[in-house]
C-alpha positions in Angstrom: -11.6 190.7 -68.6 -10.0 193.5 -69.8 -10.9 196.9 -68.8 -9.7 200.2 -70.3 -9.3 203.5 -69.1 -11.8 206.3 -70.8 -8.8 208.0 -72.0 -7.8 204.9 -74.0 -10.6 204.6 -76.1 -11.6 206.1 -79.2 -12.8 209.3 -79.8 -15.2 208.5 -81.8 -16.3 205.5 -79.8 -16.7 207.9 -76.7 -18.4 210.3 -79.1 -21.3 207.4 -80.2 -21.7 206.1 -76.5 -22.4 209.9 -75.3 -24.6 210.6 -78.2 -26.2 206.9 -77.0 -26.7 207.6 -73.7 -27.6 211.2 -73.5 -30.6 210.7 -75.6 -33.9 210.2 -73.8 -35.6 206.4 -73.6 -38.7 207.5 -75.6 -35.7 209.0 -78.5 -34.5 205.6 -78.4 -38.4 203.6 -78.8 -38.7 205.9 -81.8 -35.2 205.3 -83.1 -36.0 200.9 -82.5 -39.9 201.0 -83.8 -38.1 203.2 -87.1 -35.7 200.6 -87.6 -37.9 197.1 -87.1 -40.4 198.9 -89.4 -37.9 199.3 -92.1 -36.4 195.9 -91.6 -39.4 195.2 -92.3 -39.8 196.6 -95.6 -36.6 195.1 -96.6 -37.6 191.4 -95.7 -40.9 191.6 -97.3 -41.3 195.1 -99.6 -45.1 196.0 -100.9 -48.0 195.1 -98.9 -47.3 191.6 -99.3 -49.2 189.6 -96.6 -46.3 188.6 -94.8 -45.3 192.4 -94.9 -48.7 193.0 -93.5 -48.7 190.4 -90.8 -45.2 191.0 -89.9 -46.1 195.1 -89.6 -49.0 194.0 -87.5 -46.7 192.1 -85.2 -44.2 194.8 -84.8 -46.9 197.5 -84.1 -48.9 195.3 -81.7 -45.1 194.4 -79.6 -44.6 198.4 -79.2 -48.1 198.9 -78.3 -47.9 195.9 -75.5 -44.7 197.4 -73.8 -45.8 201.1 -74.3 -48.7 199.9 -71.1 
């Protein structure tokens, strides 16, 4: 395993994981629901019933871990 000091990485890698890890967990939900929801328009575009179903299944997974 290799393991490197923080000085020895990237700036901008050290830039992305602060920006990462200083944002709040409900920021980062948002961020995953916005980007399932728009894979989701890119596998099935329109209101296509898969589109629909798979919409459904996405909203119904964040609703079921939200309580």
């Amino acid at each position: 395993m290799l393991i490197l000091a923080c000085n020895e990485l990237p700036s901008q890698l050290l830039t992305q994981l602060n920006a990462f890890f200083t944002q709040s967990d409900d920021q980062i939900i948002i961020q995953l629901f916005r980007d399932c929801m728009r894979l989701v328009k890119h596998i099935a575009p329109g209101s296509s019933p898969k589109g629909v179903a798979l919409k459904a299944m996405v909203r119904a997974e964040f609703k079921k871990s939200i309580h």
